[in-house]
Structure formats: C-alpha cells, structure tokens
C-alpha positions in Angstrom: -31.0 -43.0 -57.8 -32.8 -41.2 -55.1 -31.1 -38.8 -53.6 -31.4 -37.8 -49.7 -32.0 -34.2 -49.0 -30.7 -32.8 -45.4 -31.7 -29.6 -43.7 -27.9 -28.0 -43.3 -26.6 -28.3 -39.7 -27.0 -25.5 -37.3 -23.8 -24.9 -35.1 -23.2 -23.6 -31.7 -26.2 -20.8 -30.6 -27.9 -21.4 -34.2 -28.6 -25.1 -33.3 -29.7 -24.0 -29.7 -32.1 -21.3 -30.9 -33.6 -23.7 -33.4 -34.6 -26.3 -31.2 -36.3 -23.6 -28.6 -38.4 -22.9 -31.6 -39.3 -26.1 -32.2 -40.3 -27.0 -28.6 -42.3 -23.6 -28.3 -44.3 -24.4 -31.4 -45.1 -27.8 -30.3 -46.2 -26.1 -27.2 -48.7 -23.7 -28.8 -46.5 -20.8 -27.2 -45.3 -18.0 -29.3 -41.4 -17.2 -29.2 -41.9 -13.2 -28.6 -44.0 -14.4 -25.1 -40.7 -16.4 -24.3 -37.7 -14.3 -23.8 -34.9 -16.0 -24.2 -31.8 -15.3 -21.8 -29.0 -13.1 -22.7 -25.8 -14.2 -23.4 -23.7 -14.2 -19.7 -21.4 -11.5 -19.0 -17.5 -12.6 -19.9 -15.8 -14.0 -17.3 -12.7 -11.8 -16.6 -9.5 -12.6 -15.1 -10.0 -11.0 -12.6 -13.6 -12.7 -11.7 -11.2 -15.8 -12.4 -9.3 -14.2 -9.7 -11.2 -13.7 -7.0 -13.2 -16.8 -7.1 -10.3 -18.6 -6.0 -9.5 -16.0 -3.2 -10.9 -16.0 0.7 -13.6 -13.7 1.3 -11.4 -11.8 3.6 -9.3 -10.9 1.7 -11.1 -10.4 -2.1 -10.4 -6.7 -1.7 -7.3 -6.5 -0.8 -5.3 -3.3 -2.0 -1.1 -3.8 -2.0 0.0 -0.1 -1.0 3.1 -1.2 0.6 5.9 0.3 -1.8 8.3 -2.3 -1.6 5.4 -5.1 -2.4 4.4 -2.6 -5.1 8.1 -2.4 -6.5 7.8 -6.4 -6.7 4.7 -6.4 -7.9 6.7 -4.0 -11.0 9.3 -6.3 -11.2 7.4 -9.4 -12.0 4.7 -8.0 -14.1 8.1 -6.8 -16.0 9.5 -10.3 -16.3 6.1 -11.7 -17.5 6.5 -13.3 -21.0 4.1 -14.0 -23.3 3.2 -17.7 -24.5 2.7 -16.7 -28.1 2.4 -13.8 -30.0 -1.0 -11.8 -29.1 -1.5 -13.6 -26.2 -1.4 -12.5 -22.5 1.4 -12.2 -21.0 2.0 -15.0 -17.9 4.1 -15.2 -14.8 7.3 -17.7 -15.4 9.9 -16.1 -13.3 10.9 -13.1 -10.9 12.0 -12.6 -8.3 10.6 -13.1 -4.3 9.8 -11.2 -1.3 9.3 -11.9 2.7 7.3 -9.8 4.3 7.9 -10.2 8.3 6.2 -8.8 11.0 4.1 -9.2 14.1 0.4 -11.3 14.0 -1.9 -8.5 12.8 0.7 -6.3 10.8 -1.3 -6.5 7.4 1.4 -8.9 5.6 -0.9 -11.6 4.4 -3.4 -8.8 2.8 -0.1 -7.2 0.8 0.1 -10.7 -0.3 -3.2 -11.5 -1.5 -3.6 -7.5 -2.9 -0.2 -8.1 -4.7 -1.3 -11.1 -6.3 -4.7 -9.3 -7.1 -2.9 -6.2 -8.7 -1.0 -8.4 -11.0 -3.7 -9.8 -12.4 -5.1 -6.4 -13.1 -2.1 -4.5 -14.4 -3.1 -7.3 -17.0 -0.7 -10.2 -16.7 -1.9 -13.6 -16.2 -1.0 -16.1 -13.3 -1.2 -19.9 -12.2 -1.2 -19.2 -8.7 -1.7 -20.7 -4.9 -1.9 -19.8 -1.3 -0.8 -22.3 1.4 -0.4 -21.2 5.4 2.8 -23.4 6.5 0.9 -25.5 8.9 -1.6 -26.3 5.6 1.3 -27.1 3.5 3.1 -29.5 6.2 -0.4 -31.3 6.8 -0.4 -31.7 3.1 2.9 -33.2 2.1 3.4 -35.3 5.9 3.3 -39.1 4.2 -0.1 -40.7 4.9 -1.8 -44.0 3.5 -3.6 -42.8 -0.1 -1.4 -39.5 -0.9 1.7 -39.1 -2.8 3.1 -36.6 -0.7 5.9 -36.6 -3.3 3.5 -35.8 -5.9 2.2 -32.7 -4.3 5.2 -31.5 -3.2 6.5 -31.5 -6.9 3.2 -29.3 -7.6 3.8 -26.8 -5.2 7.3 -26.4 -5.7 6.8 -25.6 -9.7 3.3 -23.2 -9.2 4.7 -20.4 -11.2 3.8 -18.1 -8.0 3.1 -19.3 -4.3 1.8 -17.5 -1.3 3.4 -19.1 2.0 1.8 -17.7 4.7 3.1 -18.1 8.5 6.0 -19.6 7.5 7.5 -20.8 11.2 4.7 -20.9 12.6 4.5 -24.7 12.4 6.6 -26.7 15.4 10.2 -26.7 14.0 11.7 -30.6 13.4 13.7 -32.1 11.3 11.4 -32.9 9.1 9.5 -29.8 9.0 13.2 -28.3 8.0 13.7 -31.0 5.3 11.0 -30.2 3.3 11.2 -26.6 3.6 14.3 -27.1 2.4 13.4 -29.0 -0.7 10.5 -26.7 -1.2 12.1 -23.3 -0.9 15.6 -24.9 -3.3 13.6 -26.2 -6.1 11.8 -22.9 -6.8 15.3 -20.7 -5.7 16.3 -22.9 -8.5 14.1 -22.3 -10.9 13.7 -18.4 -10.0 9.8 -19.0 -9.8 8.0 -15.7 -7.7 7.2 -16.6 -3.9 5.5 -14.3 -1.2 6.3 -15.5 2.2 4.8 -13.9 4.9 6.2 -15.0 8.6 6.0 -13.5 12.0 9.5 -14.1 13.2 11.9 -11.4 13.0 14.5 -11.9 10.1 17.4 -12.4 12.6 15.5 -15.4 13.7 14.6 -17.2 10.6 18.6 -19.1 10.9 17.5 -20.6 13.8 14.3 -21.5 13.3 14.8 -22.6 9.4 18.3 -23.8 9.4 21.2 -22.4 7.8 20.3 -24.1 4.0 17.0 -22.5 3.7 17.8 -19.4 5.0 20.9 -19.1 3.1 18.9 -19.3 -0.3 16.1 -16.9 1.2 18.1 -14.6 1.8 19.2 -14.6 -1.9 16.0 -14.9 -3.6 13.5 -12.7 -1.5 13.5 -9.2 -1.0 12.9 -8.7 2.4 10.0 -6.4 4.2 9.7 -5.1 8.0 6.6 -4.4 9.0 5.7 -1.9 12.0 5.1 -4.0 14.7 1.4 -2.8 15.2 -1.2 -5.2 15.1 -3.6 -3.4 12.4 -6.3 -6.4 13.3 -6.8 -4.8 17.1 -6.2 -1.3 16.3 -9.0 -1.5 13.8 -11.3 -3.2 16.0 -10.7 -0.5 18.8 -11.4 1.9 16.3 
C-alpha cells in the first residue's frame, strides 16, 4: 500500500512565516528586501485601562488622602481567581465624594480607579453620570431596562457621577434605590460623586437610600472651590 507523505503542520507564527515565504518566492522578491513586522508591543492593563477612559480624564492622579486610603483598602480586599493569577476587585468598601461643580471629585474618581489598576490589581469596571444611567434603565420599546439594571448593579466597581443631579421623582428614587441596595448588599466598591451637600442627600434621595449610603460609603468634603474656573483664570 502506498503510503501518503505530509509536510508536518506549522502552528501559530511558524505557519504565518511560511506562507510569506511562499508568496515572496512566487513573486521573484527576496525575503531579506521584505522586512517583516515586529511582533506588537503587549497590551498592558493599564493600556486596557485607559482605552476605555475619556480623554479628559486619562491622566488623572488621585492625591486626595481619603480616596487614596480607599484606594488601599480595596486593593487590600482584592482576591485572586486562582493561584498565580492577578488579583481582582470582588468587594470593598465605597466612598462619596461631595462637593461643588468644579471641585475635582470626578477626576479623584477616575485617578482612583486608574491607580488601582496600577498598584497591579485587576478590575471590571464602569462609569455612568446619573442622568446617563436614568436615560438607560427609563423602560422604552426594544431595551430590557431590567436587564441592564441587573448589569450595573453587579459591575464589581461603579463610578456614579452627579448623583442628584437628575430631576428627583418617584421613579428616579425607586431605582436608585434598587441600584444603590443590591450592591450595599453585595459589598461591591462604588465611587459616587454628587454636588449636593451630605445634609441634603435625605431629601433629595429619600430616607432608604441614604440610610444604606451612609453605611457603605465613606464620605469626602471637598473645598468648595471650583478648581475648573480657577484654573482657567490662571
């Protein structure tokens, strides 16, 4: 019986290189005239990072030291899927920054997020303003708002930004409510960011979520400068 010979099966880069060859011999061209690219740079986490991150705020730097005592605190309670692999965010605990428009809160929040990632701990993450989220979840034709709402509420960490700035109804409350109890519940990390002074956020909020806010965040006043204005009369 005959037997069938095959040429072994290149894998992967091997297989890659071997057909260039072949097309640049069949073209008369010699390989050394055609450089062939380098391999691309790894990816980091922190490229990751940033590529999912506004422009504005991309170089963010947390320096405030109670958002860099959170920032601590979660990286502490970061766990690691498997043995040798990166550690993740799964709990911790949360913090509300308040202060006036222009006080610097949502850059701590994006810079805390962005010095997470590069004290080396990983993180599923996303970054909503209030009046985004509301628009998202309000029940229209085509979108389970219930679906997304269950997405949001179990992102292992969650930037809220502006929270109150939305018009305040009762179904604005609701669902602040279910959103802000499901991840008190599950003790999953949240950075809110609102301009209404704390001793507001009852009335605004209603007693239910401000109740479990005021257990789960630690809570930041910021000066009430507007950094945004004195930087551009600077």
């Amino acid at each position: 019986m005959h037997t069938r010979h095959r040429e072994p099966q290149l894998l992967g880069n091997e297989a890659t290189l071997e057909r260039m060859a072949r097309i640049l011999a069949a073209r008369n061209i010699d390989p050394a005239d055609a450089a062939l690219p380098d391999d691309p740079e790894p990816f980091s986490p922190l490229d990751a990072l940033l590529a999912g991150m506004p422009p504005r705020y991309q170089a963010a730097v947390a320096d405030h030291p109670r958002v860099l005592d959170w920032v601590a605190e979660v990286t502490e309670a970061a766990v690691a899927p498997s043995r040798g692999a990166r550690r993740q965010v799964t709990t911790g605990p949360s913090l509300l920054m308040a202060g006036v428009v222009g006080a610097g809160k949502t850059h701590q929040a994006y810079g805390a997020v962005r010095a997470l990632v590069q004290s080396g701990v990983g993180a599923r993450w996303r970054a909503t303003t209030a009046a985004d989220l509301y628009a998202d979840l309000r029940p229209r034709p085509g979108v389970d708002s219930e679906r997304e709402l269950a997405a949001v509420s179990r992102c292992p960490l969650l930037i809220i930004d502006d929270l109150g700035a939305a018009k305040a109804s009762e179904w604005v409350e609701e669902i602040t409510y279910r959103l802000i109890n499901r991840r008190y519940n599950y003790e999953l990390p949240t950075l809110i960011t609102t301009n209404l002074a704390i001793k507001d956020l009852r009335s605004y909020l209603g007693d239910r979520v401000a109740s479990r806010l005021a257990q789960m965040t630690t809570r930041v006043e910021f000066e009430a400068i507007d950094r945004r204005r004195h930087s551009a009369a600077a």
